[in-house]
N, C-alpha and C positions, 0 to 999 in steps of 0.2 A: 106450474102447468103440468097437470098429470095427463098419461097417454094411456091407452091400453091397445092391446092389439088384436086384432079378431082371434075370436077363440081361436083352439087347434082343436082337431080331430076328438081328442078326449074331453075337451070343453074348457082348456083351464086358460086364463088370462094373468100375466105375470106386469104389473105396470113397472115405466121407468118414469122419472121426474125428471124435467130440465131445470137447469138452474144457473144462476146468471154468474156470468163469470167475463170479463172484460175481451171483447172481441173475439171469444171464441165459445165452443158449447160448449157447456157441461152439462154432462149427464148423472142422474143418482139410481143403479140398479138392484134391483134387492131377485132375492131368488130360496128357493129350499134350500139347495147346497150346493157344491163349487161347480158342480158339472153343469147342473143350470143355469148355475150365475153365468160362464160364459157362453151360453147359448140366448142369454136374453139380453148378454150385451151385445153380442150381433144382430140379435133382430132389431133393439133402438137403435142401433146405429143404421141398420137397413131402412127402418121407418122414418128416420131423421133424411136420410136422403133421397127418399121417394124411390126407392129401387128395387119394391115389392112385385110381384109376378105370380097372377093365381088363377089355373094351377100352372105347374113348371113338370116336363119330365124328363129333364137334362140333370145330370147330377156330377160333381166334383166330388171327389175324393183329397181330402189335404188330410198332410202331418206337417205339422208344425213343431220346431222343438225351441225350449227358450233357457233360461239360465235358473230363471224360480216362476213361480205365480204370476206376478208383478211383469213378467215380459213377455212369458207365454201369453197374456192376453191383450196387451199390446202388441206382438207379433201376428197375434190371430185376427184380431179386428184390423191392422195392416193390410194383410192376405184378403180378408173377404172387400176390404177398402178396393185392392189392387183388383182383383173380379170384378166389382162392379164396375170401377172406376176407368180401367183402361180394356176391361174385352166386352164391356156392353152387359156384362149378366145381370140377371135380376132373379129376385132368390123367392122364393115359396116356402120355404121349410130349410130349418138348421137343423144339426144334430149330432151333437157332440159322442161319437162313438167309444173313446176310450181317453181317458185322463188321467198325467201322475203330476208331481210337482213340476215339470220341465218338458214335456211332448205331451200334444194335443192331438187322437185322432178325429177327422170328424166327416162329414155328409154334407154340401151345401145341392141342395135340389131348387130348380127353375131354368131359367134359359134364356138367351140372350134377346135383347129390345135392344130396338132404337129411341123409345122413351125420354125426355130428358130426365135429370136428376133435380130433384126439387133444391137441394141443397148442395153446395159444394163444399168438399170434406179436405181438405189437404193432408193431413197426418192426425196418428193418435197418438198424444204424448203420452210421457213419463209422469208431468208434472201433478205433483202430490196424489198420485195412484196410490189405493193402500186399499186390498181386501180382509172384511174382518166380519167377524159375525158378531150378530146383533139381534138380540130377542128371536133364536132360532134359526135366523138366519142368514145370508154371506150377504153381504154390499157391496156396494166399489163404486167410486164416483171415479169417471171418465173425464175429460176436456181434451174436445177433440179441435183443432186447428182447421178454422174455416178461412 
């Protein structure tokens, strides 16, 4: 099942794949490069749980720091998990502001709703996480614990 998301601003739509995976999501996200890659894994996961808001002019500020790749975006999709999940936000727009191998800065803009969540999301695992590039560009399958 392919998703796309409504444009943005500059028109461009980046899809994610779900894919079947034994009682929980998985996700497959492809992107231009690593910066994107974790900004369009926040939006699938935003759009997996119905916790979209448009427009929003509330805005977060997070830094995130992780150990490599592999946990920075795990930690990161944690953190926007934890926003939506437990203060009610709902997000309009991501925006990865600064990226090295280990700290994440970034912009989540929207505002809080009493909306329900279409999906409930328990954690993002570890399990078989691996980002690689592939025909130009980065991947990552996600399985998020519902």
């Amino acid at each position: 099942m392919e998703s796309l998301r409504p444009a943005r601003e500059n028109g461009t739509k980046m899809p994610y794949t779900l894919i079947d995976h034994t009682a929980d999501i998985g996700i497959r996200v492809r992107a231009r490069n690593i910066q994107n890659l974790y900004e369009e894994a926040g939006y699938a996961m935003v759009d997996i749980l119905g916790a979209s808001l448009q427009p929003g002019a509330e805005q977060i500020e997070m830094r995130i720091d992780g150990l490599d790749r592999i946990d920075l975006l795990v930690r990161w999709l944690q953190e926007i998990l934890y926003f939506i999940g437990v203060k009610g936000f709902r997000v309009s727009d991501i925006q990865v502001t600064a990226l090295t191998e280990t700290n994440l800065s970034a912009v989540l803009t929207g505002g809080t709703a009493k909306t329900p969540l279409a999906t409930e999301i328990k954690a993002v695992t570890y399990h078989d996480l691996t980002i690689r590039e592939i025909d130009n560009q980065v991947e990552t399958i996600i399985i998020l614990d519902t």
